[in-house]
N, C-alpha and C positions, 0 to 999 in steps of 0.2 A: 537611147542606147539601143544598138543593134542586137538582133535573137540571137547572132553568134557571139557578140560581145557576153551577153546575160549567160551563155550557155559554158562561154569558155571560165566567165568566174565559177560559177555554178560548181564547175569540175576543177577547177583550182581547190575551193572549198571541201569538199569533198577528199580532196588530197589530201589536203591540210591536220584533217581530221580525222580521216584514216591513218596518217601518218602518225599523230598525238596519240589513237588508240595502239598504235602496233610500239612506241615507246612506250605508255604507262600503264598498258595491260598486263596481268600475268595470269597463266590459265588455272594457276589455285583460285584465284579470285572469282574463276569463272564456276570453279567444280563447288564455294560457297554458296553463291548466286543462286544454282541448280540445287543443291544440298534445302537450301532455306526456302525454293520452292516444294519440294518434297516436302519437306515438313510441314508445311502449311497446308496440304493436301493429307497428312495423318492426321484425320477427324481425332479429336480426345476423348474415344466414348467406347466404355469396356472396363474390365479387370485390372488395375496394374499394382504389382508387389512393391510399389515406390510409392513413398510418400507426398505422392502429387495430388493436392485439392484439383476438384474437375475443373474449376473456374483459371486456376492459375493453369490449367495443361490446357486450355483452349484460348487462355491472352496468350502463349507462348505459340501455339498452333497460327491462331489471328495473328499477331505480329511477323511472324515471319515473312510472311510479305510483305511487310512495310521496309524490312532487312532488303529483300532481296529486290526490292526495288531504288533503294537508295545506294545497294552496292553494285547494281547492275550502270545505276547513274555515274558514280567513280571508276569504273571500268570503259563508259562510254559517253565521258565528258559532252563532247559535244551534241550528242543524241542522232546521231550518226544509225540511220536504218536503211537497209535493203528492200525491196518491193519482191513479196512473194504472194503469190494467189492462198496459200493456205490461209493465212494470217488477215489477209483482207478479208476472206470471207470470216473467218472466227471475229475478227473487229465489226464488221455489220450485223453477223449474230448480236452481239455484246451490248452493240449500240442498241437495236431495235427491243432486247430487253430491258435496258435501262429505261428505255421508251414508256413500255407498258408495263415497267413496274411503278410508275407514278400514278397508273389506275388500278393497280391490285388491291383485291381485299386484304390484302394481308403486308400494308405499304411499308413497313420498316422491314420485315424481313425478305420482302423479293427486293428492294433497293438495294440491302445489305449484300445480298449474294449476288446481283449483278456488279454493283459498283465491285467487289471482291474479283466477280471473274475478267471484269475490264481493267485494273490492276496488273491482274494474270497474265492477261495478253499483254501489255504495255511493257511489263518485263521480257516477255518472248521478242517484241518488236527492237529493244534494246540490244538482245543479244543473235542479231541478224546478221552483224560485221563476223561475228564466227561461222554461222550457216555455211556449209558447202566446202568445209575443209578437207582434202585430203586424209589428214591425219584423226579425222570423225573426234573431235572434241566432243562436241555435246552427246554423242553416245559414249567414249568412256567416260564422263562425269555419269551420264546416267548408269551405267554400270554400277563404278566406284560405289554410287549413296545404295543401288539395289544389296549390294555388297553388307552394307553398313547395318543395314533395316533388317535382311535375313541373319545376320552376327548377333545382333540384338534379340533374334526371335529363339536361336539355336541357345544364346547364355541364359533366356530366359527359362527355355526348357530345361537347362540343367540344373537350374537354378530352386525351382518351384515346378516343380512335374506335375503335380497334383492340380495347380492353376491353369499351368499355359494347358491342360488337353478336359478345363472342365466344360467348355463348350457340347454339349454332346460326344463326345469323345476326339472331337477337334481340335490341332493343333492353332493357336493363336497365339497371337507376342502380349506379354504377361510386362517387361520392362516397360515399354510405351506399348499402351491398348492398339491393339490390331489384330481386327475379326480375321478370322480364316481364310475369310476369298479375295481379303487385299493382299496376307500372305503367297497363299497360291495363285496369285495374280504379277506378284515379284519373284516369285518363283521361277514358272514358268516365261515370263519374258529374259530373267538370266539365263537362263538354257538355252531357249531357242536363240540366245542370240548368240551366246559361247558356239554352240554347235556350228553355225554357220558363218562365223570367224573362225574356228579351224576348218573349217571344211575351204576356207578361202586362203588358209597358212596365214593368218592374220596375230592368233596368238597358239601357243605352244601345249602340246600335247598334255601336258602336267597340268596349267591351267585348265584346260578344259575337262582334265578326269576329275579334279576337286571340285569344278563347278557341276559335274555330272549329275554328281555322288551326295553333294549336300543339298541339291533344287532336286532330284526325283525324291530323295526321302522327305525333303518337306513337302511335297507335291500330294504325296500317296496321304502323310499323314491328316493332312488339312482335309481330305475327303471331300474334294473342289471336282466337278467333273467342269463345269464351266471353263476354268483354268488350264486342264485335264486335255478337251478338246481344243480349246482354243490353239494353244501349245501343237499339238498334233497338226491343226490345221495352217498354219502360220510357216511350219515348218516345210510341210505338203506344196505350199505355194514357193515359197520361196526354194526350196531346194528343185523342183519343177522351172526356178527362171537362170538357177544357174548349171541344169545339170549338162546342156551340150559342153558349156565351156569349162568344164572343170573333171578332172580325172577323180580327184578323190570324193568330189560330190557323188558322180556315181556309183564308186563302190560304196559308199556310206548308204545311200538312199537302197539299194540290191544288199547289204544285211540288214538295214532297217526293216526293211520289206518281210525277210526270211525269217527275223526275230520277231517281228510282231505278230505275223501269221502264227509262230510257232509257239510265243507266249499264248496267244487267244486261244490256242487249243488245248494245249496241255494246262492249263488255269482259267479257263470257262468257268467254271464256277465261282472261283473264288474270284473274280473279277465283275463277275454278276453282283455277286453280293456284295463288294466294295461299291459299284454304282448307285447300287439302291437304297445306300446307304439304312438298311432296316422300313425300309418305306416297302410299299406295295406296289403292284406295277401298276396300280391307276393312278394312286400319288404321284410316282417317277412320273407318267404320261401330263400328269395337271403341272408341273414342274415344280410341284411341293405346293399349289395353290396358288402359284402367282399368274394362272390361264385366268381365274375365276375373278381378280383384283384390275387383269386386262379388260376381260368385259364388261366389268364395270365401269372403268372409263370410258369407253367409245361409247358406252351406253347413256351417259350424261347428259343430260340438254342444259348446251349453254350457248349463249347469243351468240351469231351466227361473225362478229367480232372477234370475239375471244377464241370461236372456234379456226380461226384466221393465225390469231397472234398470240394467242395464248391467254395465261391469266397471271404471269409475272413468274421468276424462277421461287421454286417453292423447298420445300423439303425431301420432295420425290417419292412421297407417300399418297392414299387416297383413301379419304377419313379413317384414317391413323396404321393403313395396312401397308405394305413400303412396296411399291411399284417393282422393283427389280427386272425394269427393262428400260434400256433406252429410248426406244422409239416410241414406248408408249407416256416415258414420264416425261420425252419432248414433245408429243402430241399436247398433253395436258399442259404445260409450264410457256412452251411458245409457238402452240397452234399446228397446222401444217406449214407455214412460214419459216419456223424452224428445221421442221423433220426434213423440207427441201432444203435447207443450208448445209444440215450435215450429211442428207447424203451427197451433195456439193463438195463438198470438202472431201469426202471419199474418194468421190471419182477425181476427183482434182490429183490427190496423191496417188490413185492406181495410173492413172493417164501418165502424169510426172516419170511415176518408177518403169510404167511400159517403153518410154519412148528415151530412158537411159538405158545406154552401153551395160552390160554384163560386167558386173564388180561388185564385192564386199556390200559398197553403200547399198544399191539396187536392192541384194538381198537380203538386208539388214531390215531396209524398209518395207517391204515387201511383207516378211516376216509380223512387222509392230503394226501395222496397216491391217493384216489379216488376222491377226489375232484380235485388235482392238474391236472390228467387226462380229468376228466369231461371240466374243463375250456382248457385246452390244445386246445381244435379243434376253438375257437372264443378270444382266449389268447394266446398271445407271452412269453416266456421265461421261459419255464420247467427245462432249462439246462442253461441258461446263471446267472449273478449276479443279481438275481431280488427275489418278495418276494416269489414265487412260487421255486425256490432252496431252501430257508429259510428255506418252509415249508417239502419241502422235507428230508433237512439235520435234522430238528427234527423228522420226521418220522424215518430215520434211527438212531439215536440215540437211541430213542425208542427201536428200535427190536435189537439195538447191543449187543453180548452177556455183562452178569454182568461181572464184573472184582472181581478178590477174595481179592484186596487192590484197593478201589475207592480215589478220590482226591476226596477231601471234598469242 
């Protein structure tokens, strides 16, 4: 058989199967898919006023990837996927963990959470045939469930006041367990990303006062500055790639500017002492402790292997104090082998969003890009199954080229 012959079936198939997806796909099925990935990324650990055993809220956490893998499968019969650089690179991370978690001292559970996040991806590789839509599918589903998750946090505070804010005076979700900084971590990416769909006329004024108004007040109350900044700097980027082309970008970003100069002065104080959350300003400098748990890993000696490829995906603690940085709990879990993939994958989607046309997508992504970064240095899991991959796989979707037959 001739290489055109092979190439011409090839893209016959391909037709065929795209065709089969755009008949017996519908995008509710897609916004479950994305729902029952979220949910399996809500770890079960915390306070909740429901009568949920911890065992049964974490088969129900664990399972939902099996959900959304088998409904990703009916959605995309034939297995029908797109070649994108993000995903290749996230699938050779994945692999190469799986690799060496077959020599971890701790082999059931780095197996457990790799096998888990190569899962993860295999569902993202499924839903490829939607990447690069026009009508940004995969970011309103990610919307909709952020939606869902803060509704849930907002009933719970009305619900039991006394639970959801016993954190240290921290707002958390009391209905399903969830600490403060994954709140103000969906927080924060609803706004910045409301803001910069109206700022594009994408959705309507009204939408975006209600999304204002309910992500700044859980923002403030979650007493998140990680979230806090990130938010800010996400915005900073992204309104900076659309502001020649857009009229109302610039007057937004020239009151931004005026109001936040004018907040910082006139509430200097009381915004000092929101940061410092009661902490001293050597604490705030050590970043609550977590400089002192950094130098302790890099301070480690471990065979000059592991110092390679790591020592298998772990828990993201170190001897039992919890890392709460990316780059250091990837140093330790997959060497510097890793810490090069993800910042790989970074520039992979800044290079992507720089060298697209000025539009919505651009600065959408731009936005979840920079923010994910921003949280990255006092935030764990830019690369593993968590919501910050989430956010990332809608970022590249966003900047994935259009396809010239989309699945509907």
């Amino acid at each position: 058989m001739s290489p055109a012959a092979g190439g011409s079936r090839l893209l016959r198939r391909e037709r065929e199967v795209g065709a089969q997806i755009e008949l017996s796909a519908i995008p509710r099925r897609i916004v479950v898919v994305w729902a029952a990935l979220f949910l399996n990324v809500l770890a079960f650990g915390g306070t909740t006023i429901l009568p949920i055993p911890r065992p049964v809220g974490q088969m129900i956490t664990q399972g939902a990837l099996v959900l959304a893998l088998v409904l990703a499968l009916t959605v995309n019969p034939g297995g029908l996927v797109r070649m994108n650089p993000f995903l290749i690179l996230m699938t050779i991370l994945t692999v190469v963990a799986l690799m060496v978690s077959l020599h971890s001292a701790f082999f059931l559970g780095s197996l457990f959470r790799s096998s888990r996040q190569f899962g993860f991806v295999l569902v993202l590789w499924l839903l490829t045939p939607w990447w690069g839509r026009r009508d940004m599918l995969l970011l309103r589903c990610h919307r909709r469930v952020l939606w869902a998750i803060l509704g849930s946090v907002v009933a719970g505070m009305a619900v039991a006041p006394g639970t959801a804010f016993a954190f240290e005076g921290r707002l958390s979700g009391v209905l399903w367990p969830i600490p403060p900084t994954q709140v103000a971590h969906y927080a924060g990416v609803l706004l910045g990303t409301s803001v910069i769909l109206w700022s594009c006329r994408v959705i309507s004024g009204r939408h975006t006062l209600v999304a204002l108004a309910v992500t700044s007040v859980l923002l403030v109350l979650t007493h998140t500055r990680t979230a806090l900044l990130g938010t800010a700097l996400g915005l900073l980027i992204a309104g900076a790639s659309l502001y020649l082309g857009r009229v109302r970008v610039r007057r937004v970003s020239a009151i931004g500017v005026v109001s936040a100069i004018g907040l910082a002065t006139l509430f200097a104080s009381e915004l000092t002492t929101w940061m410092l959350r009661g902490q001293t300003t050597e604490e705030a400098g050590q970043l609550t402790g977590r400089t002192k748990v950094w130098t302790r890993v890099f301070e480690y000696d471990r065979p000059r292997l592991q110092d390679l490829f790591g020592s298998g995906l772990s828990n993201q603690s170190f001897d039992g104090l919890p890392i709460d940085s990316n780059w250091v709990a990837t140093y330790l879990d997959q060497g510097w082998f890793g810490v090069v993939m993800q910042v790989s994958v970074v520039l992979v989607l800044l290079g992507a969003a720089f060298t697209r046309e000025r539009s919505p997508q651009r600065g959408v992504a731009l936005f979840l890009v920079a923010y994910c970064i921003g949280a990255s240095f006092t935030e764990t899991g830019l690369a593993g199954a968590t919501p910050y991959l989430l956010d990332l796989a809608v970022a590249a979707a966003l900047l994935a080229p259009e396809m010239h037959r989309r699945a509907s």
